[in-house]
N, C-alpha and C positions, 0 to 999 in steps of 0.2 A: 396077399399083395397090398392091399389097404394100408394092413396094420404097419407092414416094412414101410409102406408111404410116409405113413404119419408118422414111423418115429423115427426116418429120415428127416422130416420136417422139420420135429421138433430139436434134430438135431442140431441142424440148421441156424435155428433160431437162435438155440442156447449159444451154438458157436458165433453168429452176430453180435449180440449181446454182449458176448466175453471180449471180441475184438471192440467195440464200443468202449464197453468199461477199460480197453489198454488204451484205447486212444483220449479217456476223458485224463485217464488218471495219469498218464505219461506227456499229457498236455498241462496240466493243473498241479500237474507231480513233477515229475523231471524236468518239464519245463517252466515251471514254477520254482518261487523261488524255494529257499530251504526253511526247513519249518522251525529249528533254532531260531532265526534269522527273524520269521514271520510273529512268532509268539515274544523276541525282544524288542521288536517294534512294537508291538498289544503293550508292552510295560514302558517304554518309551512314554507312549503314547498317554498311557496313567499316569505319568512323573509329572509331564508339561501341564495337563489339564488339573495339577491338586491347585486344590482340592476339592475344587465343582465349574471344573471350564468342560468347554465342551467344545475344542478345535480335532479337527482331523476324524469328524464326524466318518467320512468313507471308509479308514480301516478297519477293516473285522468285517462279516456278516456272513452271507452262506459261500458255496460251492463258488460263483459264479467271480468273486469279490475275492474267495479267499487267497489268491497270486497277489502276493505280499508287492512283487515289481510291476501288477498294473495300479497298485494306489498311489495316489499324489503326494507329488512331493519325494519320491522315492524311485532311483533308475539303479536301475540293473544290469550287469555286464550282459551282453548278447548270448556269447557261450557258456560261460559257469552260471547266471542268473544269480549270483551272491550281489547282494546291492555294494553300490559302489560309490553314491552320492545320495547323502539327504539335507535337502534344501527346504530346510524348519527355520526360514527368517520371518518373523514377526508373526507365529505359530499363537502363542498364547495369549491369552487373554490379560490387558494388562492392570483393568481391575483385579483381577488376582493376588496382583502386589508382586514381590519378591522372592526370587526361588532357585534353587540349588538344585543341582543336578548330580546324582550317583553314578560315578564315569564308570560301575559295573556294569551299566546298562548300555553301556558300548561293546561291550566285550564280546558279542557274538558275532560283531561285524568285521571279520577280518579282511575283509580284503575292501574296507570303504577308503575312498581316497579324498573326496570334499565332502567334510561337514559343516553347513551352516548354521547357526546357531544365532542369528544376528537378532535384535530387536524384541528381547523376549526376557526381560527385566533380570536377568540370570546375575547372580551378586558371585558363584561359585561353581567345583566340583567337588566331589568328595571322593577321593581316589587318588588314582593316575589313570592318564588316560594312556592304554595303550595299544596303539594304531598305527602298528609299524608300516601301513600302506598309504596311512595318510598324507595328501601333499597341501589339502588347501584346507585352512580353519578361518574360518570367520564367525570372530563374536564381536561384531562389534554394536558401538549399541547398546549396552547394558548397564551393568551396575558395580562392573568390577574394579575393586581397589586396589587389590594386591595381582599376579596373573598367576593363580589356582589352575587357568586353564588346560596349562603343560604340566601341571604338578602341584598336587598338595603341598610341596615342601616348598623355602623360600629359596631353597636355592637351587631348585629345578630340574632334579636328579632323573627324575623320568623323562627329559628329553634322549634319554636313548632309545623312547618307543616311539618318537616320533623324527625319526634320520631322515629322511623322504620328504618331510615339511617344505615344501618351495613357496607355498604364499600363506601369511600369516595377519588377518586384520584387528586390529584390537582398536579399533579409530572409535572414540566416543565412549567411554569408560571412566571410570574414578579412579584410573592409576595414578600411585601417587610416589614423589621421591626419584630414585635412579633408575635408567633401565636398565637391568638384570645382565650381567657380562654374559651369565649362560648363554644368552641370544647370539651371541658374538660365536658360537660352536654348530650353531645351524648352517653347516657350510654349504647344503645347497637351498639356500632361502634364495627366492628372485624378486617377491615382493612384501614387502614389511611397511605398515600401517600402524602409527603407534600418536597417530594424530588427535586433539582434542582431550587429553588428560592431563595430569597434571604433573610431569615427569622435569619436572626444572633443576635436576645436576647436569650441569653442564658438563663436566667432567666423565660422567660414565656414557654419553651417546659417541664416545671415540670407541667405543669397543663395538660399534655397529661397524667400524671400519673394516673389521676383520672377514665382512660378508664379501667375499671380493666375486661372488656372481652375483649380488645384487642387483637388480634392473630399478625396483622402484623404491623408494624412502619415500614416505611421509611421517615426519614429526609436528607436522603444525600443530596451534591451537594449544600448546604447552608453555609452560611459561622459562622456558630455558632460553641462558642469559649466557654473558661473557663471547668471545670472538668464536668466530665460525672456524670447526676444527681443520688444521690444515690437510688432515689426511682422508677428509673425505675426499679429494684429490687422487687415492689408492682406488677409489670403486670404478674404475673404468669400464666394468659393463655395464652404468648406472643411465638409464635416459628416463626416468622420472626424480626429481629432485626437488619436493615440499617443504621450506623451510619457513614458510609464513608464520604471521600470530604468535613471533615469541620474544623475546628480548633481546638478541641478538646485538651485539654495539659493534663500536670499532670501524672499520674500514672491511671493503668486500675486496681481497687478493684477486686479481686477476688469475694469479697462478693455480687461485681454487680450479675453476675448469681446463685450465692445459691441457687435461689427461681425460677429459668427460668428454669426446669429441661426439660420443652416440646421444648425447642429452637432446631431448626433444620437448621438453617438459621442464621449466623453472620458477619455480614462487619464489619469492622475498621478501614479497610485502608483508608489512605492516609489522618491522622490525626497528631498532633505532642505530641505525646504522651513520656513517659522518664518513666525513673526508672525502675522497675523490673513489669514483667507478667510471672505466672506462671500459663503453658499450663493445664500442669498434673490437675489442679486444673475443668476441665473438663471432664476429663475421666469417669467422672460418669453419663454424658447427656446421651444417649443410642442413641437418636434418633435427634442427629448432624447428617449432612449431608455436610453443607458448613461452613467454618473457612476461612474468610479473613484476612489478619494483613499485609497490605503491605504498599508503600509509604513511603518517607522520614523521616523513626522513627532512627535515627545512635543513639541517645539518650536512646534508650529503648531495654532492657535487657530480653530475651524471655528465658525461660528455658524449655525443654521439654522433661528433662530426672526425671526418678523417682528411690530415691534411695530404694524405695521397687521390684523395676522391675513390679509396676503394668501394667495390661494391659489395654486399653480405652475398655471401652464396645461400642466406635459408631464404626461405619465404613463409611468413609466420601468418597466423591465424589468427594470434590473438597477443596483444600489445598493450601491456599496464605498465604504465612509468609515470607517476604521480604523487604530487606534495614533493618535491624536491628541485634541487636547482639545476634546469635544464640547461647545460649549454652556454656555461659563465656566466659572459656581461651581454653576448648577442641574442642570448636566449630564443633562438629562431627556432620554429619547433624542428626534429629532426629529420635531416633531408636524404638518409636511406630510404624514407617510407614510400618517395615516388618512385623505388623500385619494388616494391610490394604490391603484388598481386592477388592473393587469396585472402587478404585479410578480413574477419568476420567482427573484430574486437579494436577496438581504438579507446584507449583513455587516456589521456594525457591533462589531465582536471591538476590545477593548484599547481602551476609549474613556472608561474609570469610569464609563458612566452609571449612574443608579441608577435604583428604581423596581419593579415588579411585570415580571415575565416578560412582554411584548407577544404574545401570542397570538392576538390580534385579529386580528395581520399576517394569518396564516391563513385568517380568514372572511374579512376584505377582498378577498384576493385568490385566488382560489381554485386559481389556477394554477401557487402558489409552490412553485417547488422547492429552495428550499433558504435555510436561515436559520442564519447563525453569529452566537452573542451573546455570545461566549466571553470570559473577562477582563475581565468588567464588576463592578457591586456589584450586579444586580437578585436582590432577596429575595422569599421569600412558598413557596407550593409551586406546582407545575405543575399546574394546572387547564385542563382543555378544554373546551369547551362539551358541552353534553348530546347523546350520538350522533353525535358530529361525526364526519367521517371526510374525510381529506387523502389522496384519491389519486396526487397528483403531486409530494407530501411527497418526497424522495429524501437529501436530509443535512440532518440538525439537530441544533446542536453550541450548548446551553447551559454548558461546562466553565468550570471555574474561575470559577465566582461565588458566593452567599452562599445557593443557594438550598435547601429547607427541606421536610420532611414527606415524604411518600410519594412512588415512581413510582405514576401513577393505572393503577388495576389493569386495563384497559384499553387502554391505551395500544397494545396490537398490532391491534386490530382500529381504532384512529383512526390511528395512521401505518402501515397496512399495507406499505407499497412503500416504505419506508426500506432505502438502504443500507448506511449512517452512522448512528449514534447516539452521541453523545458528552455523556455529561453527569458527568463527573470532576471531579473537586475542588470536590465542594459538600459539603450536610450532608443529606443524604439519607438516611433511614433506613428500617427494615422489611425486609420479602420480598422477591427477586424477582419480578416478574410473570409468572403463568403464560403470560401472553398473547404474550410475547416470542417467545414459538415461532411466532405465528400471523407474523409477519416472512420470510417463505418467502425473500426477494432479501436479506436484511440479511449485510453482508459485514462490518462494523464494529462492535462493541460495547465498549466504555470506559465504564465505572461505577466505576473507579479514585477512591481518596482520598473516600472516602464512611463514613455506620457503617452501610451494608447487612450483612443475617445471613442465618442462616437457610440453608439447604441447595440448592443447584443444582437448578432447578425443569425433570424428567427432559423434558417439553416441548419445553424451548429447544433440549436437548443433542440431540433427536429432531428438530423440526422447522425449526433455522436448518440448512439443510444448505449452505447459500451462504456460510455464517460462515469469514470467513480471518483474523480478530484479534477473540479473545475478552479482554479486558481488567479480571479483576477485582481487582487488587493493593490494598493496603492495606484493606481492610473486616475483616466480621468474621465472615466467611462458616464453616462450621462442616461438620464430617459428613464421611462418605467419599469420593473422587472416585467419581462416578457408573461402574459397572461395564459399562453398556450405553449406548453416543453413538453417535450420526450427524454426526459434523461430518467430514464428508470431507472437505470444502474447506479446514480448520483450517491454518493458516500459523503463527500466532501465541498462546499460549496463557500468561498472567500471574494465576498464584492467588496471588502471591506476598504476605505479611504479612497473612494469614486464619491462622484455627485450624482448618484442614482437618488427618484423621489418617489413624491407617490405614496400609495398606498405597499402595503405588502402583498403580494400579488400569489392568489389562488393557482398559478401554475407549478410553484412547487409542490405540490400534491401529487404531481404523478414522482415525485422522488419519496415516495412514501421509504424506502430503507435508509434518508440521511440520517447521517451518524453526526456530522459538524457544518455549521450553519454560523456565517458571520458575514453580519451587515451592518457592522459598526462604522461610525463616522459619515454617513450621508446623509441625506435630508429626508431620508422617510418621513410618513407623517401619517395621520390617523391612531386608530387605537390598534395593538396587538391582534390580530384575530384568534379567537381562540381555538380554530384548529389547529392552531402549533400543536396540540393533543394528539394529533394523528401522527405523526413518525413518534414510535413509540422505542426508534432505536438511536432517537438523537440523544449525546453523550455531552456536546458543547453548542451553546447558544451564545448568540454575542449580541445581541443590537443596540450595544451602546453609542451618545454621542450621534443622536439623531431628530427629531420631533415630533417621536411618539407621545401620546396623552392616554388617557383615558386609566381604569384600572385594570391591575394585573392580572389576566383572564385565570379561570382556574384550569385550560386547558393546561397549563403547566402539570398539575396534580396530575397528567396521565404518564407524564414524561416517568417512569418507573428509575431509565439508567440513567435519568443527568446526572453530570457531574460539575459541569459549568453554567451559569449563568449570570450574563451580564448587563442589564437594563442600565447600565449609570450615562448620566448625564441627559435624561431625557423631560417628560414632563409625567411621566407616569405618576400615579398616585393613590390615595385611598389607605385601604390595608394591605397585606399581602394573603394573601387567601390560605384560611384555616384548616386547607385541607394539604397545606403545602408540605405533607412530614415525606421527603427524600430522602430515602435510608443512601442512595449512593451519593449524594451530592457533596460535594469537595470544595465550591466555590460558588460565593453568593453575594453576586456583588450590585447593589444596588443604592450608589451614592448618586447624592446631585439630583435628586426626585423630588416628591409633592406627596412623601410618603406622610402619614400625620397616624395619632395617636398612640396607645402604647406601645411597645416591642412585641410582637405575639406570642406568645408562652408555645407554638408549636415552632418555632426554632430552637427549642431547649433540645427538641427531638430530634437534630439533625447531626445523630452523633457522628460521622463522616467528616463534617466538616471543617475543611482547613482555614479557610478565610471566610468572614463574614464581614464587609463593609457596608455600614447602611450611616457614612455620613451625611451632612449637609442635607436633610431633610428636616420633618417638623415634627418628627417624634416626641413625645412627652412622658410624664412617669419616670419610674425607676426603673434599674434593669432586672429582667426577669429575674426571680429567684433560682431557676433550674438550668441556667446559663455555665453554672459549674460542672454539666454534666459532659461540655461539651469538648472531653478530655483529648481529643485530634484535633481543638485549634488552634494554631499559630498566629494568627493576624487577626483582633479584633479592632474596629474602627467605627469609633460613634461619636465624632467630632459633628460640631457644629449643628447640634442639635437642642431639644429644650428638656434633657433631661435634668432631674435631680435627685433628691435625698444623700443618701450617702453612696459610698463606695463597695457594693456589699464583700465579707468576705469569701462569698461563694467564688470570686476572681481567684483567688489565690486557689482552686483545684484545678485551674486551667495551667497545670505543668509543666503542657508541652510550648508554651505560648511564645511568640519571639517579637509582635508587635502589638500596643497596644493602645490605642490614641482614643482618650478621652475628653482632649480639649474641648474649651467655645462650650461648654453645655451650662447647669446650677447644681454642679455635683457642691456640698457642704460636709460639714464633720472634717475627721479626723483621715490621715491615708492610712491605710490598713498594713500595718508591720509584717504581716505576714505573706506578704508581693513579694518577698523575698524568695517562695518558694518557686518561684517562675523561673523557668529554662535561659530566658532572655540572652542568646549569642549562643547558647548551645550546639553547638553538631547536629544537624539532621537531615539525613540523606533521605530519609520517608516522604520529607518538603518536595524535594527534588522533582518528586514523580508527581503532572498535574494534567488535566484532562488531556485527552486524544492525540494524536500524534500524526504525521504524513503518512502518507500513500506508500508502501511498500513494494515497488514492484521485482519481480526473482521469476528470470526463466532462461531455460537452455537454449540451446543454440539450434536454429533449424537447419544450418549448411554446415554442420561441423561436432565431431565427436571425435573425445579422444579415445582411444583405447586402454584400460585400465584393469589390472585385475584387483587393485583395492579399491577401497573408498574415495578418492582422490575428489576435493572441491572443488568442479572443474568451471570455469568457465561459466558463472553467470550472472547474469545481465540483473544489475541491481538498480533501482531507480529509488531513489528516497527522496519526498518534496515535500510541497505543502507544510502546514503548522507545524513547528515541534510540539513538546510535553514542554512551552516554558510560556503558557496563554495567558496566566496570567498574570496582573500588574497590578500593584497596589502604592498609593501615594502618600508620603508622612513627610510631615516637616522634621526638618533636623539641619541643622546649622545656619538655621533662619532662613531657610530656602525651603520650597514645597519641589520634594522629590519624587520620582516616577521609580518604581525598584519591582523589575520581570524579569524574566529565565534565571540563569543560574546567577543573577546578582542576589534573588531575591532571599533566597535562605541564607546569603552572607550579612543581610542586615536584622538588628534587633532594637528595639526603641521601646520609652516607653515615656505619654506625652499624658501629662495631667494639667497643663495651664489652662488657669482663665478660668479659675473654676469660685468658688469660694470655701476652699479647702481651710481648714484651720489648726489649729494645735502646731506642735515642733513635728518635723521630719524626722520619721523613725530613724535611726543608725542601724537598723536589721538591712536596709536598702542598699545598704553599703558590701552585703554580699553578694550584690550581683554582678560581679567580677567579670562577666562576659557581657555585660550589655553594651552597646554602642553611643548610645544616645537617652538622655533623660531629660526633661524639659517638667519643671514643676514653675512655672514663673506663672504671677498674676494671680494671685493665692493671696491667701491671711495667714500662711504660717509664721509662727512663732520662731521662738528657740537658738540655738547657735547651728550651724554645720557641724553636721556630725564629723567628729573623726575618723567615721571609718569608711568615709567616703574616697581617703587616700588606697584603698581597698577596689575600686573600679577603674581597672589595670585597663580594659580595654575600651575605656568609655572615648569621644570622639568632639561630644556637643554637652555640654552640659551647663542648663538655662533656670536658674534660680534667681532670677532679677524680678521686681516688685512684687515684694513682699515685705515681712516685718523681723526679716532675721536678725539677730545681735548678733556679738561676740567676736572673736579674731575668726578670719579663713584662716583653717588648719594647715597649719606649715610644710605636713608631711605631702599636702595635695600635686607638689612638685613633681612628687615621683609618677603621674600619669602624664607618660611620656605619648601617649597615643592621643592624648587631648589635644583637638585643634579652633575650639570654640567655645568659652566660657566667659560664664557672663554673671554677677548677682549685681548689677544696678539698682537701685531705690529700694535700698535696704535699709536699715539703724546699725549697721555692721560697723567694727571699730578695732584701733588697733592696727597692728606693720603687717602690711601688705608681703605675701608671702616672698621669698628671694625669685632674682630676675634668672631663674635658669630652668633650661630644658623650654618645655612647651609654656611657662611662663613667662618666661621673654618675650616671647612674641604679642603678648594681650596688650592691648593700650588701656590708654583713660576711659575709655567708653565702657568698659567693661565692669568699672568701679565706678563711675559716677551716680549719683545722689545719696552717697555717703559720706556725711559731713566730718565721721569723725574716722576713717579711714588715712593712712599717711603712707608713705614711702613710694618708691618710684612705681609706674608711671607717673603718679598723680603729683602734685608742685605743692606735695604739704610732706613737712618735715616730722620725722615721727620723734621728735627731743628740739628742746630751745637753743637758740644757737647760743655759741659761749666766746666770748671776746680771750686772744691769745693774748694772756699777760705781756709777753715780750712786745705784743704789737697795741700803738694808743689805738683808741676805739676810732671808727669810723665815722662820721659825719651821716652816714644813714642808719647807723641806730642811734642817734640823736635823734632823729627824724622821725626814724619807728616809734622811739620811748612816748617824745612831746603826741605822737599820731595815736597811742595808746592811751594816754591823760585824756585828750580830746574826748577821745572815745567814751570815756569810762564817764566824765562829767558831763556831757548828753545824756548818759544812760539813767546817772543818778539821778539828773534834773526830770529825766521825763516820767522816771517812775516815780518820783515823789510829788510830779503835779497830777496825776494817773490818783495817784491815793488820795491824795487831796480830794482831786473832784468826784470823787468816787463816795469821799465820809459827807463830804455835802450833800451831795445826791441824795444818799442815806438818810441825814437829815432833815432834810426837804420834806421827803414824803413818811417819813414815821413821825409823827405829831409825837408821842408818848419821848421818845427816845429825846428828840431836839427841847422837850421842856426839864429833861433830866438833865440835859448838857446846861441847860440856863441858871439851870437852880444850883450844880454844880461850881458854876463859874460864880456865882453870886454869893456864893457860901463861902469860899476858899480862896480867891481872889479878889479880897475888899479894896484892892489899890485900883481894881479897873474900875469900879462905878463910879459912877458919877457923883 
């Protein structure tokens, strides 16, 4: 009985056991997914990671892991568990580099419907892909040129394995040329993304037409040109329509939407569109939500007034209509908006409208986040309704308009949750607001180009602790910088052109991460403190134009990423400290100082640098020898200083150079012929780009989202303020004017000033191929020689100053042909000979220009270049009687005075040489026996 127990028991067991292992294996088995499926994901998974990434770490491992549809990133139908979507966006590693993918290694997945693929440096496939179940691909994001994606071939033959394709994103890629007509046979596509490439035939995006269940288009970001096709008009199930960012001209047909009555969704902007658009001509959509029309349209005529006074049946979200002409001659902003209720988006920037500040917007709609009105004419002062308060307020930018009277004091407790605040270049006057402090999120503040005064209210400095660009430049702000702040977050900080004094004030310290720092133009005073050392991530410094002393701290030497630096016009002096070698610095300007002795040989090091001004100090010596190395600079200036020696040729490897002012020093010798190999007026966009740049701000929307199955750029909230990339400014004389030349004037100017030196020898004729320079100025020299002739050869020259010196010979006749010349000058010269013909830009010179040249002739000057000649037929005149006997006169003073000159001159002679005067006696006594006596 025992034994039947026991191997009942164990029968038991066994039979446990066996049902266990049907439920592990019919869990992990059947209900798992399929093991083709499981092992083409393992290879997958190898393709993405070559050749030593290591993403998608969770696939593979034992029993427990191995259900291919519980790993990431990977779903599985419910009932067949064959995967069905794999969501591999931004998978690889993008150190990795670039990488192609074998579309056989899709081939197990038949029944997958969305593949992502987005963000994962993918340049190809190698195959076809064939995915007859497929409806959604997204690659976008990558690195594709040609679209491999649907096919190896260029003309895309394997899109018969993908018929079921409904949403297709290819946004951010290097497509390049037309897009593919095949596209135009995906007839049940709904959303197409072909945004941000480079697809500019105008002519083949008509064949997108043909998608007539399209719902969404995006082409922006492309550079396709020529008029908007009429028969996107045919896509009537279209309600997303992205046409931004591309070239677009012409006029916008109203008749384009007649037939889009489902469009909820429309970009335009930043196209260059003209002539008349008429808004009204929409009021009948119902189900708009976004209207963009922004970007440099000054040619295009928007009207949005209706003289029925109808009303829009949409009610929009989000409303860009900017840079264009709103609204004629009344330019009133437009007055459907106070029928708008949901709206979260307002931009109306660069439109002239005119009129009171629209504030309204804000009780209308109570959910607006954000309102640009910037570059308009509306006047009056900012008023808010009583106790109002905008909690979803987050940017609002009234700058640059005309507007008047106080910030209301207030104002922190009615826009508490602003990020942004932008109200510069108006007329704004009074205190700061205490209340600015109460802005706890505020990351932005620009009150720039205003007459605010009055003392930094300690509040704001206390409680914007979020504040990363403080912006109060040009006011009239006054007092010490506050000794105790909180702005940790500080990036950005502009008190510049205030009458702020004082010392510099140890409360910047707690902004240990600014990056830009300017307190130029006020009365500081004291010496630099040298923990300017400690933010080690500031990039521009300015404290020019103030009455700093003392010398240059070598806290500087910690600053690793300057790129600017501006000490001019202060009392600073000494040397510049030997430790100062700035591999990033770009700009070093330190004119108008008490700088003294040599140049330092560790500026030879500062290969980076694009300008180096160290005029108007007391430097001496000659210029470094290793100054040639400094193959990035554009602008040197060491005017009015006490250098000398010579000119060295190591100038001529400075290639890229475009200004170069040597004046005011004791530069001697000869000018070095080989200046010629200088850029001077050259092209250069590299100039362009100069230290740090504004405040960037980009965020979505908290009351509002659209729905999208592509990429679509929706909706966000951009703030750009504070400094450009155009900081800095450097000063040359040219057309006997001392000029100021920043932003993007400055890489348009090229000069190059050697007066006032004691330069000698003739002017090379090599100088003469600097055919793009602007501006030359060699006057106040010992040059020799004639004018070169091949100085008719500086086609673009503007100013050009050769006056006192010792030049001979005729001005080159050919000189006429610089037609760009508007200031030329060789006054007190030896120069001789007919003044070149009065035409082009020599017409215009007067006598000034030629005087102290005695033997110079022809017009302007009242000297005849030939003797006048009496007309046989006509008797002579009575005034060349007058001339002739006035030349006699002339001539017999001359004679007279010089032979009494010699006379007393042989006397003289005689006088004091005894030997000589008793030779004359003996002479006379010897030979002339009739005179004795």
């Amino acid at each position: 009985m025992g034994a039947v127990t026991s191997g009942l028991y164990n029968a038991i067991i066994l039979y446990a056991s066996f049902l266990c292992l049907l439920l592990v294996v019919g869990y992990y088995g059947c209900l798992g997914c399929l093991e083709d499926e499981r092992v083409g994901l393992l290879n997958l998974k190898a393709s993405i990671n070559h050749p030593n990434g290591i993403a998608l770490s969770s696939w593979g491992g034992d029993i427990i892991v191995a259900d291919c549809c519980r790993w990431e990133h990977v779903t599985c139908d419910n009932k067949t568990n064959r995967v069905i979507k794999l969501g591999l966006g931004f998978i690889r590693d993008q150190n990795l580099g670039n990488w192609s993918l074998n579309a056989s290694l899709l081939l197990p997945f038949h029944q997958l419907q969305i593949l992502d693929l987005s963000g994962n440096e993918l340049t190809g496939f190698q195959g076809l892909l064939r995915l007859k179940k497929l409806q959604v691909l997204d690659v976008q994001k990558n690195g594709l040129t040609t679209i491999p994606v649907l096919s190896a071939l260029p003309s895309l033959k394997g899109l018969k394995y993908l018929s079921k394709l409904e949403v297709l994103d290819l946004d951010n890629n290097g497509l390049m040329g037309s897009v593919p007509p095949i596209i135009g046979t995906l007839n049940r596509l709904k959303s197409l993304s072909l945004g941000y490439n480079n697809l500019n035939d105008s002519l083949s995006i008509e064949g997108l037409c043909k998608l007539s269940d399209l719902e969404e288009l995006d082409i922006s970001g492309n550079g396709i040109g020529g008029n908007l096709p009429p028969c996107f008009n045919n896509l009537t199930s279209l309600r997303t329509l992205v046409l931004s960012r591309n070239n677009f001209k012409g006029t916008i047909p109203s008749s384009l939407f007649s037939s889009l009555k489902l469009l909820q969704y429309i970009s335009l902007s930043h196209n260059i569109f003209e002539g008349s658009f008429d808004f009204t001509s929409l009021f009948n959509f119902s189900k708009l939500e976004v209207f963009e029309l922004g970007g440099d349209n000054k040619n295009l005529k928007v009207e949005t007034e209706n003289s029925k006074s109808q009303l829009p049946l949409f009610q929009l979200r989000v409303f860009r209509l900017s840079e264009c002409v709103v609204n004629g001659e009344s330019r009133v902003i437009p007055s459907f908006l106070s029928n708008q209720h949901e709206l979260r988006v307002v931009d109306l920037r660069n439109n002239g409208i005119i009129g009171d500040i629209p504030t309204w917007l804000l009780v209308n709609n109570s959910k607006l986040e954000s309102l640009s009105l910037s570059g308009n004419q509306l006047r009056g002062p900012l008023a808010f309704e009583l106790n109002a308060k905008h909690v979803y307020m987050t940017h609002f930018d009234i700058s640059s308009n005309l507007i008047q009277g106080e910030i209301p004091p207030d104002i922190g407790s009615i826009l508490p949750n602003l990020r942004a605040l932008n109200m510069s270049r108006n007329a704004l006057h009074g205190n700061l607001p205490t209340s600015i402090g109460d802005m706890k999120i505020l990351m932005l503040l620009d009150l720039s180009n205003n007459n605010l005064s009055g003392q930094l209210p300690q509040h704001l400095l206390r409680g914007c602790t979020w504040l990363s660009s403080l912006i109060l430049s040009n006011n009239n702000f006054d007092g010490n910088f506050p000794t105790e702040s909180n702005l940790t977050s500080l990036l950005h900080l502009f008190l510049d052109n205030n009458s702020f004094s004082g010392k510099i004030s140890r409360g910047l310290l707690k902004s240990s991460n600014l990056e830009m720092l300017d307190l130029g133009n006020n009365s500081f005073s004291g010496q630099i403190p040298n923990w300017i050392g400690n933010f080690p991530n500031l990039i521009s410094v300015v404290l020019s134009k103030n009455q700093l002393e003392g010398i240059m701290p070598t806290g500087f030497c910690e600053l690793g990423e300057l790129q600017l630096l501006d000490l001019s016009s202060n009392k600073v002096g000494m040397s510049i400290p030997p430790c100062f070698n700035l591999s990033n610095i770009k700009f070093l300007l330190l004119q108008s100082n008490e700088f003294t002795g040599d140049i330092p040989n560790v500026l030879s090091g500062l290969l980076s640098l694009f300008i180096l001004d160290l005029k108007d100090n007391k430097f001496w010596g000659t210029i470094p020898p290793g100054i040639g190395s400094l193959t990035s600079l554009r602008v040197l200036l060491l005017r009015g200083n006490e250098l000398h020696g010579s000119i060295p040729f190591d100038l001529c490897r400075l290639r890229s150079i475009r200004m170069m002012d040597l004046s005011h020093n004791n530069f001697s010798g000869s000018i070095p012929p080989c200046l010629n190999n200088l850029s001077f007026g050259a092209q250069d966009r590299m100039f362009l780009t100069t230290a740090g740049s504004g405040l960037w701000l980009g965020s979505g929307l908290a009351a509002y989202s659209y729905e999208s199955k592509i990429s679509v750029e929706l909706v966000f909230i951009e703030v750009r303020s504070g400094p450009s990339n155009e900081a800095a400014k450097v000063d040359f004389t040219t057309k006997w004017r001392f000029e100021s030349y920043e932003g993007r004037i400055l890489p348009m100017m090229s000069g190059m000033d050697l007066s006032w030196n004691n330069l000698t020898g003739s002017i090379p004729p090599e100088l003469g191929d600097l055919s793009e320079i602007h501006s030359m100025n060699l006057s106040g020299n010992h040059l020799t020689g004639s004018i070169p002739e091949t100085f008719s050869n500086l086609k673009a020259i503007e100013s050009l100053d050769l006056s006192h010196n010792m030049l001979i010979g005729q001005i080159p006749p050919r000189m006429i042909e610089l037609y760009n010349l508007e200031v030329f000058t060789v006054a007190y010269n030896d120069l001789s000979g007919k003044l070149p013909e009065r035409k082009a830009q020599f017409a215009t010179f007067e006598e000034s220009s030629y005087e102290g040249n005695p033997l110079l002739c022809g017009l302007p000057l009242n000297r005849s270049c030939s003797p006048a000649r009496a007309d046989p037929k006509t008797p002579p005149a009575n005034s060349d009687n007058e001339e002739k006997e006035s030349w006699e006169v002339s001539f017999l003073w001359s004679f007279g005075g010089s032979f009494g000159v010699a006379f007393l001159g042989i006397v003289a002679f005689l006088y004091f040489n005894f030997y000589y005067r008793e030779l004359l006696f003996y002479f006379i006594a010897k030979n002339l026996t009739f005179l004795q006596l």
